[in-house]
mmCIF file as Biopython writes it, N, C-alpha, C and O atoms, coordinates in Angstrom:
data_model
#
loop_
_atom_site.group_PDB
_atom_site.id
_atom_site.type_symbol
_atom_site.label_atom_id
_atom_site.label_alt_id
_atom_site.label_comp_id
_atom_site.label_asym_id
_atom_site.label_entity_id
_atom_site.label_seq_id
_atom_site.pdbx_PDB_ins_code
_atom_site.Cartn_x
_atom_site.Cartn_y
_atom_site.Cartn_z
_atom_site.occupancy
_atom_site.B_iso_or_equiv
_atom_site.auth_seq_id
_atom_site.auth_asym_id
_atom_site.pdbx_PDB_model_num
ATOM 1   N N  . UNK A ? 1  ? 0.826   -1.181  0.000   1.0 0.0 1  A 1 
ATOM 2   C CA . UNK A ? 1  ? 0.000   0.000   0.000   1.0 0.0 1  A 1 
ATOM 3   C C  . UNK A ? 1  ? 0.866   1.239   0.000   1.0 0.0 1  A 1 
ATOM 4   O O  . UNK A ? 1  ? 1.973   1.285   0.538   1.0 0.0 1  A 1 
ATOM 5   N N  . UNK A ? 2  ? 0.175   2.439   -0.765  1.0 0.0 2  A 1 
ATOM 6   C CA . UNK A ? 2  ? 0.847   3.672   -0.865  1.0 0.0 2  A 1 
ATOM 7   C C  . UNK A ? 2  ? 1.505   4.145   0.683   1.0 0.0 2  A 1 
ATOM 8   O O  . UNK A ? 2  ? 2.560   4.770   0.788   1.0 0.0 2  A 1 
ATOM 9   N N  . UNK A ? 3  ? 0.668   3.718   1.816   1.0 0.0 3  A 1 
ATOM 10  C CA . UNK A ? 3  ? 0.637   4.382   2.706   1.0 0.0 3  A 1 
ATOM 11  C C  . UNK A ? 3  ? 1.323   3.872   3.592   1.0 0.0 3  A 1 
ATOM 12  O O  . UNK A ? 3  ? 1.159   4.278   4.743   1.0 0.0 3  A 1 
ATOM 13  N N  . UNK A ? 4  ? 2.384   2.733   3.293   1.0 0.0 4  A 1 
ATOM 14  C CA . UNK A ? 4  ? 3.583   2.188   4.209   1.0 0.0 4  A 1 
ATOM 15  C C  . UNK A ? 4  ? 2.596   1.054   5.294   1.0 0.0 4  A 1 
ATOM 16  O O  . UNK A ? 4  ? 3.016   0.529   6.325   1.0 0.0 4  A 1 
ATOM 17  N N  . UNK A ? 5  ? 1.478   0.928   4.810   1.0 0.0 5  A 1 
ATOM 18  C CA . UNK A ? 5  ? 0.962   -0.098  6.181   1.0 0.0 5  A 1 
ATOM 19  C C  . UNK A ? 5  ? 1.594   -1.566  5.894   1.0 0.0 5  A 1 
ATOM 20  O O  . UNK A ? 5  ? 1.831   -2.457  6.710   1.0 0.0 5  A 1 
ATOM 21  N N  . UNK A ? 6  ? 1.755   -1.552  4.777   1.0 0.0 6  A 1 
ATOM 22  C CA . UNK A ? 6  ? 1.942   -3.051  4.397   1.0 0.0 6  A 1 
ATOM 23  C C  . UNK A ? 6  ? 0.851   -3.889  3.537   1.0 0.0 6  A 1 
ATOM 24  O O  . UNK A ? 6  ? 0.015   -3.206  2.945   1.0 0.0 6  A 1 
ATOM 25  N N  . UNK A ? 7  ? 0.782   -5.126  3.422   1.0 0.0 7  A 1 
ATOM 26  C CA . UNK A ? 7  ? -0.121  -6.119  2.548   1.0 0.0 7  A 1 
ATOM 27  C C  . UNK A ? 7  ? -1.452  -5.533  3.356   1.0 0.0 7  A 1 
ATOM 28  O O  . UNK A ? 7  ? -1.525  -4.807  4.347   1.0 0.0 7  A 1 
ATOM 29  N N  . UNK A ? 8  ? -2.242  -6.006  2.714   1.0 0.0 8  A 1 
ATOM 30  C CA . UNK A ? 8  ? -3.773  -5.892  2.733   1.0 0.0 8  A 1 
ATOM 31  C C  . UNK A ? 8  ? -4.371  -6.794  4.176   1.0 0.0 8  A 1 
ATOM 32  O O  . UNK A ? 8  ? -5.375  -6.422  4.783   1.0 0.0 8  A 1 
ATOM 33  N N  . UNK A ? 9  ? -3.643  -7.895  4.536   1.0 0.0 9  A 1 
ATOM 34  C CA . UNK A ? 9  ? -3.972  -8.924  5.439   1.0 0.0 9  A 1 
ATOM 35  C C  . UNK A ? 9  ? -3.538  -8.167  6.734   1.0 0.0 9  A 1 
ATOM 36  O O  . UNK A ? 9  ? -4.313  -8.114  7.689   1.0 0.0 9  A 1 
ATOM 37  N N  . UNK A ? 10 ? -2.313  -7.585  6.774   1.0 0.0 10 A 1 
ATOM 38  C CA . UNK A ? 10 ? -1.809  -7.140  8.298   1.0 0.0 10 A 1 
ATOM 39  C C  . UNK A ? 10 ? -2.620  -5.941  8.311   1.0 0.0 10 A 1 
ATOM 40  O O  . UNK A ? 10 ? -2.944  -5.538  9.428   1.0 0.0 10 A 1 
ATOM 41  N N  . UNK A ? 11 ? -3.053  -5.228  7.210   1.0 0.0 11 A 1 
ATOM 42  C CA . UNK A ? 11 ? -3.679  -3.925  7.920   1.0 0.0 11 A 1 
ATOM 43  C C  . UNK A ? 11 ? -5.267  -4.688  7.970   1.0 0.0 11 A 1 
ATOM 44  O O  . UNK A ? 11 ? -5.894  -3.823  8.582   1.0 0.0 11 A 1 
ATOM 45  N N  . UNK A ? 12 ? -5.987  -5.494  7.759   1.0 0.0 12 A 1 
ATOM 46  C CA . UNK A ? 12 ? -6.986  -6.034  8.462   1.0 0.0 12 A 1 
ATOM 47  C C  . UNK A ? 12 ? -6.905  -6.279  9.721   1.0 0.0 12 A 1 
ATOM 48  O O  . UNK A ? 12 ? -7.742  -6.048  10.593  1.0 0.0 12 A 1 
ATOM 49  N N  . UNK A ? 13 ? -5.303  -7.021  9.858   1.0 0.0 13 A 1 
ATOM 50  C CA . UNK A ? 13 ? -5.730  -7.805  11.705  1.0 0.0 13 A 1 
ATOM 51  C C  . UNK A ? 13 ? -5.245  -6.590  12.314  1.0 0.0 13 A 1 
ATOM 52  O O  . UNK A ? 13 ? -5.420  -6.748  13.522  1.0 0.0 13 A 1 
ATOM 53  N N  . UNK A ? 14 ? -4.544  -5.060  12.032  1.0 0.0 14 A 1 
ATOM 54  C CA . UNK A ? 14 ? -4.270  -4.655  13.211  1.0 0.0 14 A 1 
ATOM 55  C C  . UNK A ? 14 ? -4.541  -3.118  12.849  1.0 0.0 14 A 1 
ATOM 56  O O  . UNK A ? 14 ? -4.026  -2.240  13.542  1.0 0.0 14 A 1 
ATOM 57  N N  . UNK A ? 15 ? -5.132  -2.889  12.055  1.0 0.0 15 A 1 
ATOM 58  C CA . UNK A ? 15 ? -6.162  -1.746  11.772  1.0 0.0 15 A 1 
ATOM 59  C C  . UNK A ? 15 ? -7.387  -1.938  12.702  1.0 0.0 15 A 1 
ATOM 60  O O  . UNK A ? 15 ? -8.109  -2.926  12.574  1.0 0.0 15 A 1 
ATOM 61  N N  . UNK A ? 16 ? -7.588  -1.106  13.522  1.0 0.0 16 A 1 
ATOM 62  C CA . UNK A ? 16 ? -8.499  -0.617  14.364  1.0 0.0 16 A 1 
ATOM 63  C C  . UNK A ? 16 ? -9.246  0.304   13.699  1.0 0.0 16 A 1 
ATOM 64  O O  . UNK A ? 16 ? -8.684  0.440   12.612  1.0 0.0 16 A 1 
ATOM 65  N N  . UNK A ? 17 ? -10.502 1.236   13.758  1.0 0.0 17 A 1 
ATOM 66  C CA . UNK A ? 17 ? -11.151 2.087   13.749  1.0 0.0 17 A 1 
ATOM 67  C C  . UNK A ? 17 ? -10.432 3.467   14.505  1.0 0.0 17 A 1 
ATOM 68  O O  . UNK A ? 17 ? -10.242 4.536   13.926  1.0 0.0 17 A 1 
ATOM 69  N N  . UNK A ? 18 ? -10.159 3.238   15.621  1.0 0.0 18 A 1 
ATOM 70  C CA . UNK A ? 18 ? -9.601  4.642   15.825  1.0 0.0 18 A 1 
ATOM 71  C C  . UNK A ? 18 ? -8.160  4.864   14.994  1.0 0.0 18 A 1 
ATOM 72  O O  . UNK A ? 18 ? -7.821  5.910   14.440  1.0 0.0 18 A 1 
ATOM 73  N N  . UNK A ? 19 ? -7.557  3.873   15.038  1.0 0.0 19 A 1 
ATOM 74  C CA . UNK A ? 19 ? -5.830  3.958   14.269  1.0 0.0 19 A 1 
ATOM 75  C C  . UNK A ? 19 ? -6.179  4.565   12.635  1.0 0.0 19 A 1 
ATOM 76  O O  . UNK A ? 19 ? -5.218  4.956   11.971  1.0 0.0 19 A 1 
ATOM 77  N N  . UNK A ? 20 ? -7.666  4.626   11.997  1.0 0.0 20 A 1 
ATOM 78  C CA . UNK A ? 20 ? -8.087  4.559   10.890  1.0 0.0 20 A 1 
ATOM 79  C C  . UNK A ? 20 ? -8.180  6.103   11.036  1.0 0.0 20 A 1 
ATOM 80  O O  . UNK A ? 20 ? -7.659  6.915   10.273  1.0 0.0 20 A 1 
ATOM 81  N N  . UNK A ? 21 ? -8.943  6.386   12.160  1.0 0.0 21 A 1 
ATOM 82  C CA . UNK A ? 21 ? -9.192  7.828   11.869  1.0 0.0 21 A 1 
ATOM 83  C C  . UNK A ? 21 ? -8.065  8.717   12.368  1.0 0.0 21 A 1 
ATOM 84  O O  . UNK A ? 21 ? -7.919  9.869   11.960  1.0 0.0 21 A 1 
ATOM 85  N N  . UNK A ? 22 ? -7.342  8.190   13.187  1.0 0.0 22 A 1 
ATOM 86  C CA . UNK A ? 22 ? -6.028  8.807   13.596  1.0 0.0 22 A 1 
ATOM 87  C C  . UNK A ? 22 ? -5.209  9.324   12.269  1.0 0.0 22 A 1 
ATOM 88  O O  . UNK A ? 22 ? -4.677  10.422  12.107  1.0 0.0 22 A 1 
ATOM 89  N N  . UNK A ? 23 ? -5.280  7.942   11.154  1.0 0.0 23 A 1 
ATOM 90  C CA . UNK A ? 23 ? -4.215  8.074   10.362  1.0 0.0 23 A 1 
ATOM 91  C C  . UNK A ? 23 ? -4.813  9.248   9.263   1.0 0.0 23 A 1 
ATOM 92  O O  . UNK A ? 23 ? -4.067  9.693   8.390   1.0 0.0 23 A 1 
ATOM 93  N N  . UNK A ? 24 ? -6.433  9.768   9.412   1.0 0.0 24 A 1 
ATOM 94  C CA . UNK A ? 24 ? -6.857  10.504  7.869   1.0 0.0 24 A 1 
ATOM 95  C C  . UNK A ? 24 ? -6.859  11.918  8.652   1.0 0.0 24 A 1 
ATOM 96  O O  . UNK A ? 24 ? -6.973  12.950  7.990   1.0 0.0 24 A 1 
ATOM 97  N N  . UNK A ? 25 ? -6.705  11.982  10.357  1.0 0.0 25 A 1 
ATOM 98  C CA . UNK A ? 25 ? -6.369  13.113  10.976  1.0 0.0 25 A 1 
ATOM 99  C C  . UNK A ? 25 ? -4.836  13.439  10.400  1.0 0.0 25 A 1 
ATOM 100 O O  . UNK A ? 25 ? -4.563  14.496  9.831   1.0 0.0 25 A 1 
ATOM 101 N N  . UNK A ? 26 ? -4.136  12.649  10.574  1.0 0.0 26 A 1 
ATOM 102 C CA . UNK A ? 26 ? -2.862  13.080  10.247  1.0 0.0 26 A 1 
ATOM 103 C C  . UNK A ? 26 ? -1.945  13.600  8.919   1.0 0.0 26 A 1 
ATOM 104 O O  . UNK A ? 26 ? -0.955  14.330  8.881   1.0 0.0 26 A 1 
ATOM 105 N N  . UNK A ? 27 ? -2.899  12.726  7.562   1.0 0.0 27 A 1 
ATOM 106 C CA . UNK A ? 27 ? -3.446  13.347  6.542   1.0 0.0 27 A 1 
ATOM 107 C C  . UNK A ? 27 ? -3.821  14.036  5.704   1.0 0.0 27 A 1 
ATOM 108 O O  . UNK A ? 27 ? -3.507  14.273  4.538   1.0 0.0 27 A 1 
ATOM 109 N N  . UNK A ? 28 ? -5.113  14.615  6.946   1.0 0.0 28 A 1 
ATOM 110 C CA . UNK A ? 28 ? -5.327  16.147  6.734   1.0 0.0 28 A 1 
ATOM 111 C C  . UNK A ? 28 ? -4.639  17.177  6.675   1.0 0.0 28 A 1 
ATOM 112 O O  . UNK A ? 28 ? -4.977  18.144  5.993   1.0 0.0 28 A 1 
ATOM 113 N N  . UNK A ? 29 ? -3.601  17.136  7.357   1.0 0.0 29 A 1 
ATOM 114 C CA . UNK A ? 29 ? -2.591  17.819  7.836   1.0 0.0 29 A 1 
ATOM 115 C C  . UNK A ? 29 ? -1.521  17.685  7.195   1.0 0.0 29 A 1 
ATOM 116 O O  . UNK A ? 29 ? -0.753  18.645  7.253   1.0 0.0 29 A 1 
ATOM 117 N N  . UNK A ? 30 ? -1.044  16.333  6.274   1.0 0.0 30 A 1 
ATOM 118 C CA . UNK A ? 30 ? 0.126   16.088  6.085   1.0 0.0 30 A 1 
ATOM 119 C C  . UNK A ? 30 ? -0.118  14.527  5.068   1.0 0.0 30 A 1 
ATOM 120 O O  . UNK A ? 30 ? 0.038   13.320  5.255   1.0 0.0 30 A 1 
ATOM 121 N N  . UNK A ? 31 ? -0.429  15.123  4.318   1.0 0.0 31 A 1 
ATOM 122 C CA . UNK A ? 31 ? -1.312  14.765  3.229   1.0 0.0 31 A 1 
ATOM 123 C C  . UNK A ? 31 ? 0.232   13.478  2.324   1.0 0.0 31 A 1 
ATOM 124 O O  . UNK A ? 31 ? 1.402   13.789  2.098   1.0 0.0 31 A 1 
ATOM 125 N N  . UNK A ? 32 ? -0.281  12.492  2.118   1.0 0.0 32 A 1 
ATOM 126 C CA . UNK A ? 32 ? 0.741   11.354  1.199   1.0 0.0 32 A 1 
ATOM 127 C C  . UNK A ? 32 ? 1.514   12.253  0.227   1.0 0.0 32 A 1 
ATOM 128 O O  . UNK A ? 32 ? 0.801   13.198  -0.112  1.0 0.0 32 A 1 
ATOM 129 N N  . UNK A ? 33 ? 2.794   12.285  -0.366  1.0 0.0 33 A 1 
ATOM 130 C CA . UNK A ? 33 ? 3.765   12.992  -1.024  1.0 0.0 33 A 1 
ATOM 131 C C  . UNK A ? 33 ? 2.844   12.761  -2.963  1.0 0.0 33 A 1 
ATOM 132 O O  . UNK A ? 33 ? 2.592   13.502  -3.914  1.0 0.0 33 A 1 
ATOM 133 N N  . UNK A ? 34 ? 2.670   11.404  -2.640  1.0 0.0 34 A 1 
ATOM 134 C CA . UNK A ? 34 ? 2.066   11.025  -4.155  1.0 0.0 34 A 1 
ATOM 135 C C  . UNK A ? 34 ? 0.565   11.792  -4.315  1.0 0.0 34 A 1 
ATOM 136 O O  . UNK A ? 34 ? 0.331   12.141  -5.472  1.0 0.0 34 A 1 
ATOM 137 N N  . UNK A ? 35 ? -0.111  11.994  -3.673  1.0 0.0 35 A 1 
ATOM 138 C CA . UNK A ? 35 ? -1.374  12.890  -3.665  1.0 0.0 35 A 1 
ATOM 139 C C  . UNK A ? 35 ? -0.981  14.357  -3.904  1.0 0.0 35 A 1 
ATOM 140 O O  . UNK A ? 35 ? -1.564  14.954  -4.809  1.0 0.0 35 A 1 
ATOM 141 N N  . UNK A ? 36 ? -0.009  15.020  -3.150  1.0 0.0 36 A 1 
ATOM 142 C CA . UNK A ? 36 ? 0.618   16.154  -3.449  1.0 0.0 36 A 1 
ATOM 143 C C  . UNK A ? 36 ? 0.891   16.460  -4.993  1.0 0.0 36 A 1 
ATOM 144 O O  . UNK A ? 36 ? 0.321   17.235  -5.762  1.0 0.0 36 A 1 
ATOM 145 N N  . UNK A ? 37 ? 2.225   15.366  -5.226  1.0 0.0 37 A 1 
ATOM 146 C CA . UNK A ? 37 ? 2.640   15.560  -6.471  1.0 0.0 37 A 1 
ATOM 147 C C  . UNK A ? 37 ? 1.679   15.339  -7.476  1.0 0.0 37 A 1 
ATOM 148 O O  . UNK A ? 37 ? 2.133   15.767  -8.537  1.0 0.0 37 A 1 
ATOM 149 N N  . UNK A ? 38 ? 0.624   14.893  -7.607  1.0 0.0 38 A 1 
ATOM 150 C CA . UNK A ? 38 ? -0.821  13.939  -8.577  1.0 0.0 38 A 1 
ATOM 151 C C  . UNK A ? 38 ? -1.214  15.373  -8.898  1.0 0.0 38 A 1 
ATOM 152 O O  . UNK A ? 38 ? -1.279  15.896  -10.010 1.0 0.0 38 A 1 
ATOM 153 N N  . UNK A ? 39 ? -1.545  16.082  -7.307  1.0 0.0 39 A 1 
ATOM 154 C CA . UNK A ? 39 ? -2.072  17.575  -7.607  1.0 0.0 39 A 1 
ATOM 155 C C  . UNK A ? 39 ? -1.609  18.693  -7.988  1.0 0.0 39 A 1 
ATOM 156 O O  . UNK A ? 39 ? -2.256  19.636  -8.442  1.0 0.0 39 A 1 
ATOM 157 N N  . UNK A ? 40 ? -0.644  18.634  -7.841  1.0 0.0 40 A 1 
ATOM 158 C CA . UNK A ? 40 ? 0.539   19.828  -8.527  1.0 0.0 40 A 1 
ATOM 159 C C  . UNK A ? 40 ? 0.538   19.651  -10.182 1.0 0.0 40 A 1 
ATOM 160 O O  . UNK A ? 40 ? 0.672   20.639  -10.905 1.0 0.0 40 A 1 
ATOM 161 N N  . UNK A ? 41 ? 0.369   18.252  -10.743 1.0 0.0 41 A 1 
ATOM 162 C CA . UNK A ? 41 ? 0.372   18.087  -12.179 1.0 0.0 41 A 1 
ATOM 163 C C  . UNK A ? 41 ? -0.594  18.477  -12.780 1.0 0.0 41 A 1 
ATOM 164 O O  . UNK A ? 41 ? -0.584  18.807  -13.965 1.0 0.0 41 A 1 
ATOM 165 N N  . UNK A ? 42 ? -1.814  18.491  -11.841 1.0 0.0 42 A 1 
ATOM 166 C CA . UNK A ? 42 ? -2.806  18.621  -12.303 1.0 0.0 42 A 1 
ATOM 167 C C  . UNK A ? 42 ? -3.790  17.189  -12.760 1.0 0.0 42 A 1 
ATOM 168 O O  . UNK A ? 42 ? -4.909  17.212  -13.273 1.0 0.0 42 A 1 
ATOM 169 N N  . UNK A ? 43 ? -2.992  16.023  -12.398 1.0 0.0 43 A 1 
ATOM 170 C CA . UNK A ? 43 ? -3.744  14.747  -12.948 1.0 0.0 43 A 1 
ATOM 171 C C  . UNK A ? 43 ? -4.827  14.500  -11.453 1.0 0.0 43 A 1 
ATOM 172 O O  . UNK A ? 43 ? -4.805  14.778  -10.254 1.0 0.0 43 A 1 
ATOM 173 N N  . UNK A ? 44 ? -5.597  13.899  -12.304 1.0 0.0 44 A 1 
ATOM 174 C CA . UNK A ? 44 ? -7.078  13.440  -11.821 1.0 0.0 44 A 1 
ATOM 175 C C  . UNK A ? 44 ? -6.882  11.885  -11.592 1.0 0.0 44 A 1 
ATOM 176 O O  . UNK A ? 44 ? -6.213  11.121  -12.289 1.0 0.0 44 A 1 
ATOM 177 N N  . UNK A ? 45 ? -7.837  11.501  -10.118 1.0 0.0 45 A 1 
ATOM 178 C CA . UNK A ? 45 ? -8.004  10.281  -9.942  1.0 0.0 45 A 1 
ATOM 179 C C  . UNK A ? 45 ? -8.883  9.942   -11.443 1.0 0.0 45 A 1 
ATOM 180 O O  . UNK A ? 45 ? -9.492  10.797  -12.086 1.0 0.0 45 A 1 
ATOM 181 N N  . UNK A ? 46 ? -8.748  8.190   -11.872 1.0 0.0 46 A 1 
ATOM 182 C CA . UNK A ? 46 ? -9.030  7.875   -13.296 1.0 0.0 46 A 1 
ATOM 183 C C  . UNK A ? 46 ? -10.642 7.392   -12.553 1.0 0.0 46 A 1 
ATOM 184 O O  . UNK A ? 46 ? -11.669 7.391   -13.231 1.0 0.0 46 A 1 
ATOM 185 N N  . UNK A ? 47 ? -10.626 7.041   -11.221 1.0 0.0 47 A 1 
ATOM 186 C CA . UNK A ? 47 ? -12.286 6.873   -10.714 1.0 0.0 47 A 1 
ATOM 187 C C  . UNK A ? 47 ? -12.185 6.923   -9.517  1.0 0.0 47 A 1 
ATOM 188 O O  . UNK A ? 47 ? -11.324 7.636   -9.002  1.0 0.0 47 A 1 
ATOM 189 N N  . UNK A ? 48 ? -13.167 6.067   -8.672  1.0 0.0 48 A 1 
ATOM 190 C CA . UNK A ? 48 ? -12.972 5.649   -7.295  1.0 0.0 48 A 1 
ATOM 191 C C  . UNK A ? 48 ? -12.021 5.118   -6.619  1.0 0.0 48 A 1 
ATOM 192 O O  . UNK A ? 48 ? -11.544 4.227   -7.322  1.0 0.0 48 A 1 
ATOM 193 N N  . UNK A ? 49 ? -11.552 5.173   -5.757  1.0 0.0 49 A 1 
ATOM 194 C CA . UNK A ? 49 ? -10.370 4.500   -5.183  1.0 0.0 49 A 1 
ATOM 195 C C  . UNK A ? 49 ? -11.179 2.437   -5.036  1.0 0.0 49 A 1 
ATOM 196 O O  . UNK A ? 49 ? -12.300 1.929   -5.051  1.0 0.0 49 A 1 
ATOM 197 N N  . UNK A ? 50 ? -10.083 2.070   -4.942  1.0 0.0 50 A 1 
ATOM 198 C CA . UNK A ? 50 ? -10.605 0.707   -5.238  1.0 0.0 50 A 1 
ATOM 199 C C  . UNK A ? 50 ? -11.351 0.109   -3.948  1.0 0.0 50 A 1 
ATOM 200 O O  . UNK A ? 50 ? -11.221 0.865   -2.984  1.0 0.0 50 A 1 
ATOM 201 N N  . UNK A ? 51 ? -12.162 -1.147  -3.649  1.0 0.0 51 A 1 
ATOM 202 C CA . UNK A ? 51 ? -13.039 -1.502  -2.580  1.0 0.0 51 A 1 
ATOM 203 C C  . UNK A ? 51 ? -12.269 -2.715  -2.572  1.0 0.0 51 A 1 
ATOM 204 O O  . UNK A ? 51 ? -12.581 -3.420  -1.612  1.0 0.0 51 A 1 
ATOM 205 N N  . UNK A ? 52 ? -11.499 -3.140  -3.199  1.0 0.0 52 A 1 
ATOM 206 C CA . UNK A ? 52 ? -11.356 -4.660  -3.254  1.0 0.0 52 A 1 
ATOM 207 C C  . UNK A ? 52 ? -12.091 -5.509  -3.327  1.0 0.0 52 A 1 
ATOM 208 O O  . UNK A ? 52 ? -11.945 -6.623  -2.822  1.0 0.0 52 A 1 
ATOM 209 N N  . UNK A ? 53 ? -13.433 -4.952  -4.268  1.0 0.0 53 A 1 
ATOM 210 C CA . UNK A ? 53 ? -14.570 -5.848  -4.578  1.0 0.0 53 A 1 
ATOM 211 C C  . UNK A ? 53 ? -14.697 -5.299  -6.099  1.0 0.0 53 A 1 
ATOM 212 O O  . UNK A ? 53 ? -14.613 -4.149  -6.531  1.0 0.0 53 A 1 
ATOM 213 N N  . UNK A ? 54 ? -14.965 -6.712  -6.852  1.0 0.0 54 A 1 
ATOM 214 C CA . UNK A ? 54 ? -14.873 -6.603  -8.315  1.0 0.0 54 A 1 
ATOM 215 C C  . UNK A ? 54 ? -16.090 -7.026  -8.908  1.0 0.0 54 A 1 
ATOM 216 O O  . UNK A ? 54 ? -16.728 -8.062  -8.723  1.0 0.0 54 A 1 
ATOM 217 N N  . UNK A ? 55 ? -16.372 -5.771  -9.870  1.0 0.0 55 A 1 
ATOM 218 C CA . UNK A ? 55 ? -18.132 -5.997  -10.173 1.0 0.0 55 A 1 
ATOM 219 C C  . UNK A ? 55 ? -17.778 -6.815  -11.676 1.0 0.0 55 A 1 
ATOM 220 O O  . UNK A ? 55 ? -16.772 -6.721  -12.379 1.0 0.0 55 A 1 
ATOM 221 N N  . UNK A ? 56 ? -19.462 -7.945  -11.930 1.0 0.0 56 A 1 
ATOM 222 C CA . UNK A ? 56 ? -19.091 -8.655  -13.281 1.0 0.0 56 A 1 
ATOM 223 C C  . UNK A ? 56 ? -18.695 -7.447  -13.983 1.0 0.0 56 A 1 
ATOM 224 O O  . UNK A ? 56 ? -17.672 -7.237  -13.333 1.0 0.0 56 A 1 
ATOM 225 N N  . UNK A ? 57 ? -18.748 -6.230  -15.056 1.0 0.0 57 A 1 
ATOM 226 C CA . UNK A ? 57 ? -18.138 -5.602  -15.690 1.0 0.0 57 A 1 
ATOM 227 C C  . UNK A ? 57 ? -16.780 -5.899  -16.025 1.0 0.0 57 A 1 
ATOM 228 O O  . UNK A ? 57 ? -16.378 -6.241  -17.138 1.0 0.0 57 A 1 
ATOM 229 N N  . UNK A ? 58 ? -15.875 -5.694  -14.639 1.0 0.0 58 A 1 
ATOM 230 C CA . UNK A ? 58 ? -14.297 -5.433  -14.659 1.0 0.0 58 A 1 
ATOM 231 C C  . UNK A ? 58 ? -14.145 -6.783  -14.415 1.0 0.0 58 A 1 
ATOM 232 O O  . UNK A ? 58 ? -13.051 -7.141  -14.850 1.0 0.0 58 A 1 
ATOM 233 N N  . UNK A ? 59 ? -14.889 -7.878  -13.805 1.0 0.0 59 A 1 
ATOM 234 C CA . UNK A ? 59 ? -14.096 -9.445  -14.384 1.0 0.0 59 A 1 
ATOM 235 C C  . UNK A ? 59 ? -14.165 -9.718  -15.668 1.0 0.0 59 A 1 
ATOM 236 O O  . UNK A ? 59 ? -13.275 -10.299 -16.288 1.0 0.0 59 A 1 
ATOM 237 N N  . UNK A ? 60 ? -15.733 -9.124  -16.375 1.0 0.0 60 A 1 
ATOM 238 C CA . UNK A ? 60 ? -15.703 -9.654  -17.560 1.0 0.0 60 A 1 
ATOM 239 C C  . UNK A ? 60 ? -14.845 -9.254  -18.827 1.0 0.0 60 A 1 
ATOM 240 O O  . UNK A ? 60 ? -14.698 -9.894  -19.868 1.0 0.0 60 A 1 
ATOM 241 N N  . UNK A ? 61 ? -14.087 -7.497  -18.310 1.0 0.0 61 A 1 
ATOM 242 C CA . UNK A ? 61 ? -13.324 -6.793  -19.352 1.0 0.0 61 A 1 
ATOM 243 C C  . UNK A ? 61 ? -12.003 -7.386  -19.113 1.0 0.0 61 A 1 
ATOM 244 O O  . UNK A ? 61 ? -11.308 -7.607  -20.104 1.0 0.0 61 A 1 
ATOM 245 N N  . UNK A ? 62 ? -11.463 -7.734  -17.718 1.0 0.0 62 A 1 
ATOM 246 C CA . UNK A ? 62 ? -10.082 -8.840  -17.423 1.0 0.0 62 A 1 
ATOM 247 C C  . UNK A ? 62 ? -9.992  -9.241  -18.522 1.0 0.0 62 A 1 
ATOM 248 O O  . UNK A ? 62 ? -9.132  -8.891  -19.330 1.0 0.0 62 A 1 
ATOM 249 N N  . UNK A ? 63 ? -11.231 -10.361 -18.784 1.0 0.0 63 A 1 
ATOM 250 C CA . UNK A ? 63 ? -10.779 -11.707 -19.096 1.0 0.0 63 A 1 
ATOM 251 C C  . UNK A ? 63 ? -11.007 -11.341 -20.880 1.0 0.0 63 A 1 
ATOM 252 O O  . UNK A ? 63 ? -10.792 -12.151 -21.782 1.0 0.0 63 A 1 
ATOM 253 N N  . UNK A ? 64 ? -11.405 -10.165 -21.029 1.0 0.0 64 A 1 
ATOM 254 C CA . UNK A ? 64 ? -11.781 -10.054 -22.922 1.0 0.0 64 A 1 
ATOM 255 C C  . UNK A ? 64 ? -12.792 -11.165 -23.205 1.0 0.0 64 A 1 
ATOM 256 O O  . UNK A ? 64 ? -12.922 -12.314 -22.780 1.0 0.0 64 A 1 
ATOM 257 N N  . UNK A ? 65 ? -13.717 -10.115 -24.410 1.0 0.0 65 A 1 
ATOM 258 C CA . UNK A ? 65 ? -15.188 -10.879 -24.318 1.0 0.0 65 A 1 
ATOM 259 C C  . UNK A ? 65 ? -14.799 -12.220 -25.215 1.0 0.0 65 A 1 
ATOM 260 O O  . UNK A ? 65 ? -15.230 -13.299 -24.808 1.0 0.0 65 A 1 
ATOM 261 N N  . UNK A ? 66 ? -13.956 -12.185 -26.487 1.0 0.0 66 A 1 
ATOM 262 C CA . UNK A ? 66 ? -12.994 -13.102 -26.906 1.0 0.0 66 A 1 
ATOM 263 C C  . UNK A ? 66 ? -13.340 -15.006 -26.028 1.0 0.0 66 A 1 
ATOM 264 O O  . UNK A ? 66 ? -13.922 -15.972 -26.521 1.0 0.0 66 A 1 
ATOM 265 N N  . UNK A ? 67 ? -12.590 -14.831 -24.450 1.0 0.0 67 A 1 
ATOM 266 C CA . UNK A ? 67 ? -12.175 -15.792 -24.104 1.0 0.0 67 A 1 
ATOM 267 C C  . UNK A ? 67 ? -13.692 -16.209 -23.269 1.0 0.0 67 A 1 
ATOM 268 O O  . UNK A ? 67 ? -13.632 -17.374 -22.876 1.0 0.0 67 A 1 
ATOM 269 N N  . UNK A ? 68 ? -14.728 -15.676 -22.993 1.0 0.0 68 A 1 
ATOM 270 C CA . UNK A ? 68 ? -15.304 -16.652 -22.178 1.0 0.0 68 A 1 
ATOM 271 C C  . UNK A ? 68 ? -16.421 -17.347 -23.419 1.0 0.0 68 A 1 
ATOM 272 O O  . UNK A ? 68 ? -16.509 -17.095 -24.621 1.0 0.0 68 A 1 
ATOM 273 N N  . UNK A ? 69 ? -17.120 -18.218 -22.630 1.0 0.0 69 A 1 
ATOM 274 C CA . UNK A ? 69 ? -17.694 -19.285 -23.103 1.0 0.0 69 A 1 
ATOM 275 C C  . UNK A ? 69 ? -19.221 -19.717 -23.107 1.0 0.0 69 A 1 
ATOM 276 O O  . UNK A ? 69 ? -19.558 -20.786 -23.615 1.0 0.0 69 A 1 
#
């Protein structure tokens, strides 16, 4: 992750709710270097930040309409 927590699994078991809001307090204030620089260019997020949930659409564009069956 951008944000130095590590894999996706350790910030499940030791991500808390308050450590969550601690970290978008701190954030606010002192905002990720790559968000900075994104905004200084002027580039735009391309959509939503991701959920780690994948709708049929984006499995079905993965896999190209080509290969399924």
């Amino acid at each position: 992750m951008a944000s130095g927590c590590g894999a996706w699994d350790d910030v499940e078991r030791q991500f808390t709710l308050p450590r969550y809001q601690a970290l978008w307090r701190y954030w606010r204030h002192h905002p990720p270097v790559h968000l900075m620089v994104a905004a200084y260019l002027g580039l735009a997020p391309d959509g939503p930040p991701p959920t780690g949930e994948v709708g049929l659409a984006e499995l079905l564009a993965t896999f190209g309409e080509g290969n399924i069956r």
